[in-house]
C-alpha positions in Angstrom: 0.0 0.0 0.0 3.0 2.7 0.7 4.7 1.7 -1.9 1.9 2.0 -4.4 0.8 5.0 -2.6 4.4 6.5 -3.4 4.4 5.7 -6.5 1.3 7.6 -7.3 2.4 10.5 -6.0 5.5 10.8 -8.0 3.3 10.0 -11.0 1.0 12.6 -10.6 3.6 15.3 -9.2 5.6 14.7 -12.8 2.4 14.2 -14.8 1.4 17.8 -13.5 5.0 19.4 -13.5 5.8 18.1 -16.3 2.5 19.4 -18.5 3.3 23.1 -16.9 7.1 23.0 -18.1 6.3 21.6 -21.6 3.4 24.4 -22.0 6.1 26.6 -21.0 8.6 25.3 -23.4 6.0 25.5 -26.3 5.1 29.2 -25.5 9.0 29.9 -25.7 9.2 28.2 -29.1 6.0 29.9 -30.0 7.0 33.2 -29.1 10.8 32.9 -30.3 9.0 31.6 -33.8 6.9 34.6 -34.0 9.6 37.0 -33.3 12.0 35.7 -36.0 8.9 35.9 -38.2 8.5 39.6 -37.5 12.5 40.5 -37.3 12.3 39.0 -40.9 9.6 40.5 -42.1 10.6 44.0 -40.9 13.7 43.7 -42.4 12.2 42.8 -45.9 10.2 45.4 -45.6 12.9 48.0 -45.0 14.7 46.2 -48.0 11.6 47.2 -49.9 12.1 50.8 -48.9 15.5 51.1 -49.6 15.0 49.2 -53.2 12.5 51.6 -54.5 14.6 54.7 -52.8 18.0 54.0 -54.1 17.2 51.3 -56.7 18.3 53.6 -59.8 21.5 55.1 -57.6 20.6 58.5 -57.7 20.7 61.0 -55.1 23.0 58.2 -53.5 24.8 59.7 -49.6 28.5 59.9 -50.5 29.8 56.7 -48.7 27.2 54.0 -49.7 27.8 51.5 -51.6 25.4 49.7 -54.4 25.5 45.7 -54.8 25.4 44.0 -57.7 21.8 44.1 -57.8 21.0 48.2 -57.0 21.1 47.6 -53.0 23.4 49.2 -50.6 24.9 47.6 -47.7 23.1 47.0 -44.4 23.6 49.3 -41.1 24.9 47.5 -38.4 21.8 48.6 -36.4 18.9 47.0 -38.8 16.7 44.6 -37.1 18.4 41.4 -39.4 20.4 41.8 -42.8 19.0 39.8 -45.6 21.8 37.8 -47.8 19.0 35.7 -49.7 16.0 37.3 -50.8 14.6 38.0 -54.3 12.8 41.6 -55.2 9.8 41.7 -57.4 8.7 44.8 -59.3 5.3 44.7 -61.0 3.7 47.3 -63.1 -0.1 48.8 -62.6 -1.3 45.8 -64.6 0.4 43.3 -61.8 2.7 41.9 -64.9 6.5 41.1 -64.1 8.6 44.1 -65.2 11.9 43.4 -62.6 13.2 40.7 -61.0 16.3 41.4 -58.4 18.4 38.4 -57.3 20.2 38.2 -54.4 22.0 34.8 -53.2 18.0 33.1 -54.1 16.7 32.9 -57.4 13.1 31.7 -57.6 12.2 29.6 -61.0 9.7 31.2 -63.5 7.0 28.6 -62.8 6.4 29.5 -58.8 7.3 32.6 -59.0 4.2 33.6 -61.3 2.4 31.5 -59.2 3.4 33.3 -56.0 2.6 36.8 -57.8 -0.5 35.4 -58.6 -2.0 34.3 -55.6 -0.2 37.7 -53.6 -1.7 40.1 -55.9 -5.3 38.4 -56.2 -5.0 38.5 -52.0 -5.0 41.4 -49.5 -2.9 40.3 -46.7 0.5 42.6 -47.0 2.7 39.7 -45.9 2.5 35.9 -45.1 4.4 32.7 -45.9 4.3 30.5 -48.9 4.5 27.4 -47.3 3.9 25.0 -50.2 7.1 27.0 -51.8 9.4 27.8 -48.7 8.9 31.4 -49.2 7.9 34.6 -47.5 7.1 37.6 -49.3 6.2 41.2 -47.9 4.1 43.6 -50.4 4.7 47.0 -51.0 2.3 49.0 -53.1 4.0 52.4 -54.6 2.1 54.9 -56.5 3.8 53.5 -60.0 4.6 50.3 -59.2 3.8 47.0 -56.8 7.5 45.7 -55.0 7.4 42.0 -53.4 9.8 40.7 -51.8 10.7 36.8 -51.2 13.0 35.1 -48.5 13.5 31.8 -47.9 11.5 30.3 -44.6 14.0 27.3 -44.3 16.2 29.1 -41.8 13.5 30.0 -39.8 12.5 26.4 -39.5 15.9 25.2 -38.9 16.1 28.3 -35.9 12.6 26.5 -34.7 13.9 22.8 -35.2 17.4 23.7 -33.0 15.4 25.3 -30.5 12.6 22.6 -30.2 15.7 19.8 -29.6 17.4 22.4 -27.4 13.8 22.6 -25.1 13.4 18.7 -25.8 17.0 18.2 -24.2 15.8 20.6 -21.5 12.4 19.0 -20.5 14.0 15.3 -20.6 17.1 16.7 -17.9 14.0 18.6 -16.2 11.7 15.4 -16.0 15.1 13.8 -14.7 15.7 16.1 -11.9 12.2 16.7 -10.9 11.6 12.9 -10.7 14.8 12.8 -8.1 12.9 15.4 -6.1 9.4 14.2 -6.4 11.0 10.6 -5.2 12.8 12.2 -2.6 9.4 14.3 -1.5 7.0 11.1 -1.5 9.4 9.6 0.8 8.8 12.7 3.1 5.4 13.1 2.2 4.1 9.0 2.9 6.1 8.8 6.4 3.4 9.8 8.9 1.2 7.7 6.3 3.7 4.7 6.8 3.8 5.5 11.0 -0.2 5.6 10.8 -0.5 2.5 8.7 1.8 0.9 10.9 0.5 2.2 14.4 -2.7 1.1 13.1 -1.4 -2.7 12.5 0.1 -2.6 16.1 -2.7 -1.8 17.5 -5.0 -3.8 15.8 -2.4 -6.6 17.1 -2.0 -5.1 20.6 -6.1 -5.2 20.9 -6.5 -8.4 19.9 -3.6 -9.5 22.2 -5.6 -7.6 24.8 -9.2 -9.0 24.5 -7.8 -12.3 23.7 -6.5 -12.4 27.6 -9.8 -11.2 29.6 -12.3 -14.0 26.3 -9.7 -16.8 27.5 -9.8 -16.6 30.9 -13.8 -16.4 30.5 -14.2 -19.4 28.4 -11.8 -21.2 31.0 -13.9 -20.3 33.8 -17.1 -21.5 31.7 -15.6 -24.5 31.1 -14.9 -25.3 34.5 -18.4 -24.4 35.3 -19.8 -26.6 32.7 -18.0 -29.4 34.1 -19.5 -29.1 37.3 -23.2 -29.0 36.2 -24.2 -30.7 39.5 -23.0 -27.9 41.9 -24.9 -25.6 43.5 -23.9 -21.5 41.8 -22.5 -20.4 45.5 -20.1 -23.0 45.4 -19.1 -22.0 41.7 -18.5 -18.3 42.8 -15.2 -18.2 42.8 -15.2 -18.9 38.9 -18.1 -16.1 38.7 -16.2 -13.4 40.2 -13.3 -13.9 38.1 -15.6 -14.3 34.8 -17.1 -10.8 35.6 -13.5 -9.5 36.6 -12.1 -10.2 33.1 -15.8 -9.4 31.6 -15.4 -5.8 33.1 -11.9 -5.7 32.0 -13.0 -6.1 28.5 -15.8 -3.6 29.3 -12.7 -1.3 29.9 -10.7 -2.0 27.5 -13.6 -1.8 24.7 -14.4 1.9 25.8 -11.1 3.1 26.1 -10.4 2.0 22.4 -14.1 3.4 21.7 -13.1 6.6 23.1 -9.6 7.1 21.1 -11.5 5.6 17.9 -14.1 8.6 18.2 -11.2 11.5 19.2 -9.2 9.6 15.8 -12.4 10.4 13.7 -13.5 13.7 15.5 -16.9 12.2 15.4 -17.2 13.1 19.9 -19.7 15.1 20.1 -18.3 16.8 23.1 -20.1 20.1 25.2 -17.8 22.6 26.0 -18.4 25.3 29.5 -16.7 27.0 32.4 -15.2 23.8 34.8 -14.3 24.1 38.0 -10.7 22.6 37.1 -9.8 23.3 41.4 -12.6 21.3 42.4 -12.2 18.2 39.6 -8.5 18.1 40.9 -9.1 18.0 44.2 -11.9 15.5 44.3 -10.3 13.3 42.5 -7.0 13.3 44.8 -8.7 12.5 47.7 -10.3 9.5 45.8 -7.2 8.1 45.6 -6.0 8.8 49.7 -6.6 5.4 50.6 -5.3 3.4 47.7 -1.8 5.6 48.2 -2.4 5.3 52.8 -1.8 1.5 52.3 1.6 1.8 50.2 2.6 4.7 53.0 2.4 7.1 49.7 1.6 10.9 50.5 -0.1 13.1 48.2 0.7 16.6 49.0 -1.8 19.1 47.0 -0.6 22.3 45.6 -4.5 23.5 44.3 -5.0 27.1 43.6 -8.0 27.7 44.2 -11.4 28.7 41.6 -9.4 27.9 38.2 -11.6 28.0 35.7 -11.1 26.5 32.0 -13.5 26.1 29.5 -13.8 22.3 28.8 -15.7 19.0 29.4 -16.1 17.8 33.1 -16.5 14.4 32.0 -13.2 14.3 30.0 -10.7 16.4 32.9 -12.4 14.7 35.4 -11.1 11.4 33.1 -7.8 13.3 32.8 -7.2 14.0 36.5 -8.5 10.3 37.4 -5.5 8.9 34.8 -2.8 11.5 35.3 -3.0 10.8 39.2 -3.5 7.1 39.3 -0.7 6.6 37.5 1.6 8.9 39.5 0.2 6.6 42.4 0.7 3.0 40.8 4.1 3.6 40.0 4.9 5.5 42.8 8.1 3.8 45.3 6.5 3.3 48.5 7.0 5.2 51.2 7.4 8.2 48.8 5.1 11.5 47.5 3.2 12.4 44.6 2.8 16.5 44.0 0.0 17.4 42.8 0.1 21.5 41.3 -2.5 23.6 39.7 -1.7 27.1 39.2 -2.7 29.6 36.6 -0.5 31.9 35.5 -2.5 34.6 33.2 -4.9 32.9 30.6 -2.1 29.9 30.9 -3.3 27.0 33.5 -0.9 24.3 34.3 -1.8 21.1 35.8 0.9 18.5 36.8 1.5 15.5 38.4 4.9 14.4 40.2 5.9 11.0 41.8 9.4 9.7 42.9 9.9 6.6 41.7 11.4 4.0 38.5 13.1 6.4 36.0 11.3 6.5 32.4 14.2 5.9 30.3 14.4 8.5 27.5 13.5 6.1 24.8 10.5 5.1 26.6 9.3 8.9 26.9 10.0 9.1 23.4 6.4 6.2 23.1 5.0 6.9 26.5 1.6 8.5 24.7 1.3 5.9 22.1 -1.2 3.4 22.6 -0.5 0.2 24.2 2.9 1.2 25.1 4.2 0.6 28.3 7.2 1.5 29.6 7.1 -1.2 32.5 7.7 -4.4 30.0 6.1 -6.9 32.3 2.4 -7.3 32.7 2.7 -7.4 36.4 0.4 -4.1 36.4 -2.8 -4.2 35.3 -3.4 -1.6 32.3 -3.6 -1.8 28.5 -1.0 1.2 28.1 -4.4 3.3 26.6 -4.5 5.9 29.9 -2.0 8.2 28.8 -2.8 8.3 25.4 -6.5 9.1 26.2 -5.3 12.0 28.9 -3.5 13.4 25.7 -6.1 12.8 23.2 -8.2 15.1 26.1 -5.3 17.8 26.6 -5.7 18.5 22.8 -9.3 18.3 22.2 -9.2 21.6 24.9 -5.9 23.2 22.7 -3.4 22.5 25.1 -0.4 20.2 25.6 0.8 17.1 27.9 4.0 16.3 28.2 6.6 14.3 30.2 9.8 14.5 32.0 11.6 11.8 33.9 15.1 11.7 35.7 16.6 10.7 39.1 16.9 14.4 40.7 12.9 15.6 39.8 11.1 12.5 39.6 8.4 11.3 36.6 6.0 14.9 36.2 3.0 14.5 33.4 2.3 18.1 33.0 -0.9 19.7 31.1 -0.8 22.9 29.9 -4.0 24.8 28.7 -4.2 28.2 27.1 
């Protein structure tokens, strides 16, 4: 699935790159074509001009030259200097009276025919295609002046620059299929952590209700065994059927409630909570679980913080941040509770000495099923703390942790 996902990507990011650069590469040609067309074009026509002005060499400026055909050299400063063109001069009945070679001679044959269709046409100038010409017409009060060039440089100019922009776009497709590979890769790893988070914890939840469904079917088993016994003397196996049953219970709405925060389907109410008095009632909850392990909690409340958020949820949040500062507590030790607010910022955190998190454990202490205590010795699906974060965002704030021997383990919320 990544795989074929990344290759679709890099097919559509060339397919769409690579249609804007050859547009672009066609307008270029386009447009260089079109200029050449008009650089010739003016320059036949100033050819024309200077034909007709100094075709007989009078009145000549003292330094100018004729060629062999009545035309003076070129200016360094004309748009392009002709070296193959032919100049037609017809009389008021459009008949051939002068033909002026220069480096192109046109046979009789087309070029009657090209007089023929230019002068029965309106359009000043154009291009000959079937004959490889362009012409540019000039009408004078005695006389009509055409002149031809040949179009084959213009298509060789074109053909040069459309391998040039060929070369281009093939070392472009190149390069932008090294980047687009290198951006899919970037682009399909949180796909590739989702996809596989998803697989571990499809794995890790059926690891998880296969424990409490195998312990039940044992017990039913043993039961079934015993069909002659009365059900007080089979409450041993009842209790622990509705132990594991309520385990599953547990573990079914956890993954339930991290299914709906995944789809943002929760259709959660928001209003002023009482964050003091959530905190505090849940602490003292937990007094005589920590009494019998000689654990103290010592509350650091302030007093009336208000948040806007879900009672439900931080009274969830509280229940998981503090029961697990409890459970893995060392005996004989302290857990710190703190609430303060410090502007429009509230902080709520949770200390407890005990077993360092290593830092490569901290790095997966939110994802699910992750638990940085490798034995199942403690009961837990690894699903509190990523709920408690899952709550921490859905109100825009931020949990983290922070583990070493000097400070303890501290889970601290932060809401703006």
């Amino acid at each position: 699935m990544i795989k074929r996902l990344r290759k679709n990507i890099i097919l559509v990011n060339m397919l769409l790159v690579g249609v804007v650069i050859l547009f672009i590469f066609c307008a270029v040609c386009f447009n260089s074509y079109q200029t050449e067309c008009e650089k010739l074009e003016r320059s036949m026509s100033d050819t024309i001009k200077k034909s007709n002005r100094f075709g007989n060499g009078e009145n000549m400026p003292d330094g100018d030259k004729m060629q062999n055909n009545g035309m003076r050299d070129f200016k360094p400063d004309n748009p392009m200097q002709l070296t193959n063109y032919e100049i037609v001069k017809l009389s008021s009945n459009n008949s051939i009276k002068e033909i002026n070679e220069n480096n192109l001679s046109v046979d009789s044959d087309t070029l009657s025919k090209a007089v023929e269709y230019i002068t029965e046409r309106s359009p000043r100038s154009g291009q000959l295609s079937e004959y490889g010409l362009m012409y540019v017409r000039e009408d004078f009060p005695e006389e009509t002046t055409i002149i031809f060039a040949q179009t084959a440089s213009l298509y060789s100019n074109l053909g040069n620059m459309v391998l040039i922009s060929l070369l281009q776009f093939v070392i472009s497709m190149a390069v932008i299929f090294l980047i687009s590979l290198w951006l899919s890769g970037i682009a399909v790893k949180p796909v590739k952590k989702a996809w596989e988070q998803q697989k571990q914890f499809v794995a890790d939840a059926s690891h998880e209700l296969k424990t409490p469904l195998t312990v039940i079917l044992a017990n039913n088993n043993i039961m079934m065994s015993h069909k002659d016994r009365q059900i007080s003397e089979e409450a041993q196996w009842l209790e622990s059927t509705e132990e594991e049953a309520q385990h599953m219970k547990q573990l079914i709405d956890q993954m339930l409630f991290l299914a709906k925060s995944d789809a943002g389907t929760g259709s959660v109410q928001f209003s002023d909570v009482d964050l003091s008095e959530i905190i505090e009632g849940t602490a003292l909850n937990f007094e005589p679980v920590a009494f019998e392990r000689e654990i103290m909690i010592n509350p650091d409340i302030e007093p009336d913080v208000i948040i806007n958020g879900n009672a439900l949820q931080l009274k969830q949040l509280a229940h998981i941040l503090i029961d697990n500062a409890v459970k893995y507590a060392a005996d004989q030790s302290e857990v710190t509770i703190t609430l303060k607010k410090n502007g429009d910022a509230v902080t709520f955190a949770v200390n407890n000495k005990g077993n360092v998190i290593e830092k490569d454990d901290l790095e997966h202490i939110f994802d699910r099923f992750y638990r940085a205590e490798k034995s199942r010795t403690t009961k837990g699906y690894g699903l509190g703390l990523s709920i408690a974060q899952n709550i921490v965002q859905s109100m825009n704030g931020k949990l983290t942790a922070e583990s070493n021997e000097e400070q303890g383990t501290t889970f601290t919320a932060r809401f703006k």
